[in-house]
N, C-alpha and C positions, 0 to 999 in steps of 0.2 A: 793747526786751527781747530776753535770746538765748534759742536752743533749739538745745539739742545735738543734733546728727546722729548714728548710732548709729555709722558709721565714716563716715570721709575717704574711708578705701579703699573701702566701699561706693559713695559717689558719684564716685570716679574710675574705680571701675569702670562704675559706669551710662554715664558718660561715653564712655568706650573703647568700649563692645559698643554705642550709639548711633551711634558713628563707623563700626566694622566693619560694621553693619548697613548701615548708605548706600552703605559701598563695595561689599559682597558684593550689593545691591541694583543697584548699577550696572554693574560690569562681573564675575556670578559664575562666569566662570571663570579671569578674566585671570591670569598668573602673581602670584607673590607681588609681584614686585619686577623691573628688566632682569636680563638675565642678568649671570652673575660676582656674584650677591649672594653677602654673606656666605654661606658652610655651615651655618655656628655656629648659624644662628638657626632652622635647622630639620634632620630626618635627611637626610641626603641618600640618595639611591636609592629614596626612599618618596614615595607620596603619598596622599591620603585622597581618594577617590570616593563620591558620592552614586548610588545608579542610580536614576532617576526609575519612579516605582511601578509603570507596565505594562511596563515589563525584563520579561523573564523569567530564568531562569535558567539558560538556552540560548543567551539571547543575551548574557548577562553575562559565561558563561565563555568564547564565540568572541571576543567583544571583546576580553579580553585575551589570548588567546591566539595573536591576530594582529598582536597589538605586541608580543609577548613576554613579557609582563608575568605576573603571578601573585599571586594573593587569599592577603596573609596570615595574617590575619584580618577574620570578620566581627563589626565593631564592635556593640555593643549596645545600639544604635540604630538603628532601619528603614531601610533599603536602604545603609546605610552598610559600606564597608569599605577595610584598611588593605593597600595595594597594592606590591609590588615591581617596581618598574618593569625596564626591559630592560637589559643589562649594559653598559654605557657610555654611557647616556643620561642626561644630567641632568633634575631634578625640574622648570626650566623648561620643557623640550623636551616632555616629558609631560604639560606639564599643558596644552600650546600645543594637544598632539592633540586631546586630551581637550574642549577648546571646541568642536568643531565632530562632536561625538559625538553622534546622538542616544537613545542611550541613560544618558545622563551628566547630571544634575541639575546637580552641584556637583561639584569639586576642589579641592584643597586642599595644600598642604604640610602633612606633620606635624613641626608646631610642636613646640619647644623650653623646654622654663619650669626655670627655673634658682632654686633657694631662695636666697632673700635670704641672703648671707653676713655674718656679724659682722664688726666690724672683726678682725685680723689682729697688733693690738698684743699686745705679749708680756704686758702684765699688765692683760690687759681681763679676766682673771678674778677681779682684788684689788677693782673697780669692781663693791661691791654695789649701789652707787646705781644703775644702770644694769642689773644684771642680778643679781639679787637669789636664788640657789637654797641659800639657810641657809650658805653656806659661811663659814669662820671667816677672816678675815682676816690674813694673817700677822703682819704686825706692826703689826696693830691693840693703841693702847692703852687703848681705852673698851672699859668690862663693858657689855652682853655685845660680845664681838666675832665672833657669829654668831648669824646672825639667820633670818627666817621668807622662806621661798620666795615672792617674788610679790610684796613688800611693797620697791618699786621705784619708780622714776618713768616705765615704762610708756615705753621710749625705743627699743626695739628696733622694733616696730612702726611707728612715727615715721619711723625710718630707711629706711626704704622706700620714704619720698616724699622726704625732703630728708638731705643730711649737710651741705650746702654753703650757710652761710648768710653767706656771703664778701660780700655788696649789704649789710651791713650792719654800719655800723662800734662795734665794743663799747667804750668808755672804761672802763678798769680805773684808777679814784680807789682810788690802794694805795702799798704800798712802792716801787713801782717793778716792773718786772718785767725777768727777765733774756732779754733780747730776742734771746737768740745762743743758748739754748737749742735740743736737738734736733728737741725735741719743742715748739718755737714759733716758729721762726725763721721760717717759711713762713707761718705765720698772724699776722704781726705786721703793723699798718697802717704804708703806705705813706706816710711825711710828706713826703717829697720830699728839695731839697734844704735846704729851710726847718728839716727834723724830720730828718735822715736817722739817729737812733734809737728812731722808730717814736714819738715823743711826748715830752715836757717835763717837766723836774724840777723842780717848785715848792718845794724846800725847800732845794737849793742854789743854783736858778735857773740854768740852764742847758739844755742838749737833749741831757743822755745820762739818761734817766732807770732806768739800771741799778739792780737790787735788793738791796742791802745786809742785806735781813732776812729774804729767803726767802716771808714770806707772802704777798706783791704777785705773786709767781710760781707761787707753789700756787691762788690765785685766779684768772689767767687759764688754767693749763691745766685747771682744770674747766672753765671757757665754753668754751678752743678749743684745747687742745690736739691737734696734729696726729693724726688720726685714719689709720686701716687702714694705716698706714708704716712695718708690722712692729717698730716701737721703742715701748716706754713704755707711756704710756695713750691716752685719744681725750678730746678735752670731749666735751660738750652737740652742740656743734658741732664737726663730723671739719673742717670749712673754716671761716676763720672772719676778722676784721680787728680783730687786739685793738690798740686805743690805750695806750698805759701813759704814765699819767698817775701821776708822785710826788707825792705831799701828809702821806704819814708819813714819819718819820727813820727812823732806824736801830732805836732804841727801839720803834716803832711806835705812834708819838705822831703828831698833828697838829693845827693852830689850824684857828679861822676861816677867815684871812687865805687859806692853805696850799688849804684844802679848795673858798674861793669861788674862786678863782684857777681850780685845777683843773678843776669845772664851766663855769666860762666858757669855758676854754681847748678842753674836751671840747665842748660845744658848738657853736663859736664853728666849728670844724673837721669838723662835720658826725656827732657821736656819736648814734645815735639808740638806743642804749640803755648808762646809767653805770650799773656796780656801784660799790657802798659800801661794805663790809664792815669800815666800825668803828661805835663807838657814843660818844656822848658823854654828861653828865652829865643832871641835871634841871632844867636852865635853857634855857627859849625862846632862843634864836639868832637873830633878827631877819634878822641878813645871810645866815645859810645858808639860811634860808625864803625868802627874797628869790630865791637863784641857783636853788632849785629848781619857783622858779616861773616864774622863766628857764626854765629846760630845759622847762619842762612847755609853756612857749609857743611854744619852737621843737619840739614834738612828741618830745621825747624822753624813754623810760621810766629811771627811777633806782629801784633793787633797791638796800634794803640790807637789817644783819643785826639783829636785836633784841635783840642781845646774850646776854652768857654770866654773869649771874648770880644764874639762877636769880629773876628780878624779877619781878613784875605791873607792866608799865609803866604801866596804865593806872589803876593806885593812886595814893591821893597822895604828891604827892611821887616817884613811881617813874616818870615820863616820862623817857626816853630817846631821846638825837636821831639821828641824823633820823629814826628809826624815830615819833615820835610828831607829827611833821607832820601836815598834812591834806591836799595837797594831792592831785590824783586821779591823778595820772600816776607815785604811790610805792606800793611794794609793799614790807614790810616783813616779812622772814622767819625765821621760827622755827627749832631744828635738831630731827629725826626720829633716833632710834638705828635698827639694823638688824631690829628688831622692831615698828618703827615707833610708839613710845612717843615722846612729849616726850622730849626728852634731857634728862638732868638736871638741866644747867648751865644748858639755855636759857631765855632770858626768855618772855614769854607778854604776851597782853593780849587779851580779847574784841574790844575797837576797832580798839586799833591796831597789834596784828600779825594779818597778813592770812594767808598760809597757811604749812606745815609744806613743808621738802626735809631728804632725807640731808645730815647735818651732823654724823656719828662716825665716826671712821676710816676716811677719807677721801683715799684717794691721791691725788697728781699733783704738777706739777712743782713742784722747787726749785732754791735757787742753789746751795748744797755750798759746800766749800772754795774758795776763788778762783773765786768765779759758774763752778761746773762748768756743764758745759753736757750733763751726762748724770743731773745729782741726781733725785731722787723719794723723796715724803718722806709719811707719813700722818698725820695730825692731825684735830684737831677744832673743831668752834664753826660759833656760827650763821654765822660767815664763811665757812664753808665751804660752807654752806646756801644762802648769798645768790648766788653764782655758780652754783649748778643753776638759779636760776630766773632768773638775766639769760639765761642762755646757751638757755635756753627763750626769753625776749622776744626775742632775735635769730631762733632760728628761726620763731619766730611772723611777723615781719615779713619775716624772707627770702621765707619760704614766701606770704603775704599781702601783696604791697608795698605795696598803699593804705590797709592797715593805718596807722591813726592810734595813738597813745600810748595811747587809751579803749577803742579797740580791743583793742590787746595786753594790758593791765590786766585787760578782763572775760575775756578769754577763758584767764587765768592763774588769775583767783580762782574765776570759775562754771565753767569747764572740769578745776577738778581733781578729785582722786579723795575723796569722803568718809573721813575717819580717826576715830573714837572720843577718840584723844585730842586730837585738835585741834578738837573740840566744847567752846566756852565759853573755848576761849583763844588764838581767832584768830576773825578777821572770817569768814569764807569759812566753817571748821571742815574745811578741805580741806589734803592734800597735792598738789603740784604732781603733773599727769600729761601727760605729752608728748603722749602719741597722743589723751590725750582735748581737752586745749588747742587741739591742732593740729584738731581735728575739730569744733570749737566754731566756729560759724556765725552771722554776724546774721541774725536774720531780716528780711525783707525788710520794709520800710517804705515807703507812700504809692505803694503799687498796690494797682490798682482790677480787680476783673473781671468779666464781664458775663456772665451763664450765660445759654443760649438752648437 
């Protein structure tokens, strides 16, 4: 069984001020660091002074006044204050005096704390998915195309601990993706020189597996499009190692044959998490159940989308593949408008769609006229959905390495955020939340303790 933690950051904070505490415990007054530390990481010409409680006040002010020094302020906290040390002394030399003081508790540099900064791409404000404050989307073409402040996937906060989930290779099973993109080039898996176009084209068969239709490339810059590089958008993941793996044509059609190929091949080459963003008819597929239960035994998560028509898959007759497999290592996703309603179009199933992501107007990359390698384009559909939540399974396992497949699965469906409408037509009744995912903890198993 899990139990959600109330933040991550809570317990890497506990963590940090555990560590602080051992070392201010062991040596408190040593400098911060040798000298020539960075500046940056604290004011320079300042230091923070503890005076141990029978000081006086006589003697507090000779003290400094025989290094030269001068009480800026007194902090508001007992015996604490915030000190200008002497005119060309650095905060090491001061705080070196400062140990052998005996009217001196503690020192300290005054630290430096800098606010998390957003990424830095030019149109990370068109990315409601990601930062959700009602604004209308420019050339959004789904009503409404603004939506309710806060009704997000909860990624900012996220971003604090990880952007770089680069230790984990994503297979994008799609059109192809334009691997020369600005905004992907850098985030594209290394095939060597076996692959050197970043993965395999199973529909012409060959290894340039370029994008002919655009959607294979709007799919991977949601997982990883190149983040804070002042161009474009960011994924899921600012870093990331997309496989681009062809199994649709041009049409954005593909077989069996196309699709088994492609998961073998994603596997076979170390994918430990494939998006899927097509849907196929309502006939069991034997051999596609087959490859995904491959994957699921080499440990790897497959995210696809539940389609766009408006379906109850879970009717009869209304089974949709892959989306209505069973196996445990598939997560099968719904699309969310920017009010975070069901999307119109999107299909549903209590069983066997699992949770809801932003899946309406929906920036990120494309190929353009002659595979540009500057296009971006906004669209819709649960394909657009299914890559918010691979590109979550990658950071869950960047951030987690011993994260297993069951692993990243519960902490996707029990880790997201409660949605109204995704009660009674998804497994979970959740939309995907990154911060709350990523906070999602096992609990501990097969320990014993002895109270005395």
């Amino acid at each position: 069984m899990k139990a959600p933690l109330r933040s991550m950051a809570l317990a890497a904070l506990v963590g940090v001020a555990l560590t602080l505490y051992a070392q201010v415990a062991a040596a408190p007054l040593a400098p911060p660091t040798a000298p020539g530390a960075a500046a940056s990481q604290y004011v320079p010409g300042e230091v923070l002074v503890k005076f141990k409680p029978m000081a006086g006040m006589q003697a507090r002010s000779a003290g400094m006044a025989a290094r030269g020094h001068a009480v800026l302020a007194n902090l508001k906290l007992p015996g604490w204050a915030q000190v200008r040390v002497a005119a060309g002394q650095t905060v090491e030399t001061a705080l070196t005096a400062y140990r052998d003081d005996p009217d001196i508790e503690y020192a300290q540099p005054n630290y430096i704390y800098r606010a998390a900064a957003l990424p830095n791409d030019i149109q990370y404000g068109q990315l409601w998915a990601f930062r959700n404050t009602g604004q209308s989307v420019a050339t959004g073409t789904y009503a409404p195309d603004a939506g309710t402040a806060g009704d997000d996937m909860n990624i900012e906060p996220a971003w604090d601990h990880i952007t770089d989930c680069s230790s984990v290779v994503v297979a994008v099973l799609d059109s192809g993706v334009n691997h020369t993109h600005e905004d992907l080039a850098t985030n594209m898996w290394n095939g060597g020189s076996s692959f050197p176009n970043h993965g395999h084209d199973f529909v012409d068969d060959d290894n340039d597996p370029m994008d002919p239709n655009g959607h294979g490339t709007h799919v991977a810059g949601i997982i990883g499009a190149v983040g804070n590089n002042g161009t474009g958008t960011t994924g899921v993941c600012q870093r990331a190692r997309i496989m681009a793996v062809r199994v649709l044509d041009a049409a954005g059609s593909a077989t069996t044959a196309t699709v088994v190929q492609g998961v073998g091949f994603a596997v076979a080459n170390g994918a430990r998490v494939i998006n899927m963003s097509f849907v196929g008819g309502g006939s069991f597929d034997p051999l596609l159940s087959d490859a995904i239960t491959n994957a699921q035994d080499s440990d790897a998560v497959v995210v696809t989308a539940a389609g766009n028509e408006a379906n109850d898959n879970d009717a009869a007759g209304g089974a949709r593949y892959p989306c209505n497999f069973t196996q445990s290592n598939l997560v099968c996703v719904a699309a969310l408008d920017q009010n975070y309603a069901l999307a119109s179009f999107s299909n549903r199933g209590a069983a066997s769609v699992d949770v809801g992501a932003p899946g309406t107007n929906i920036l990120s990359t494309w190929v353009g006229a002659a595979s540009s390698n500057t296009s971006y384009n906004t669209i819709h559909g649960t394909s657009m959905a299914a890559p918010e939540v691979a590109g979550l399974a990658a950071m869950l396992r960047a951030f987690n390495p011993q994260y297993t497949y069951l692993d990243t699965v519960n902490a996707i469906k029990s880790g997201g955020r409660p949605v109204p409408a995704l009660a009674g037509t998804t497994s979970s009744g959740k939309a995907a939340d990154v911060m709350s995912s990523l906070a999602y903890l096992n609990a501990p198993t097969g320990v014993t303790a002895t109270v005395r």
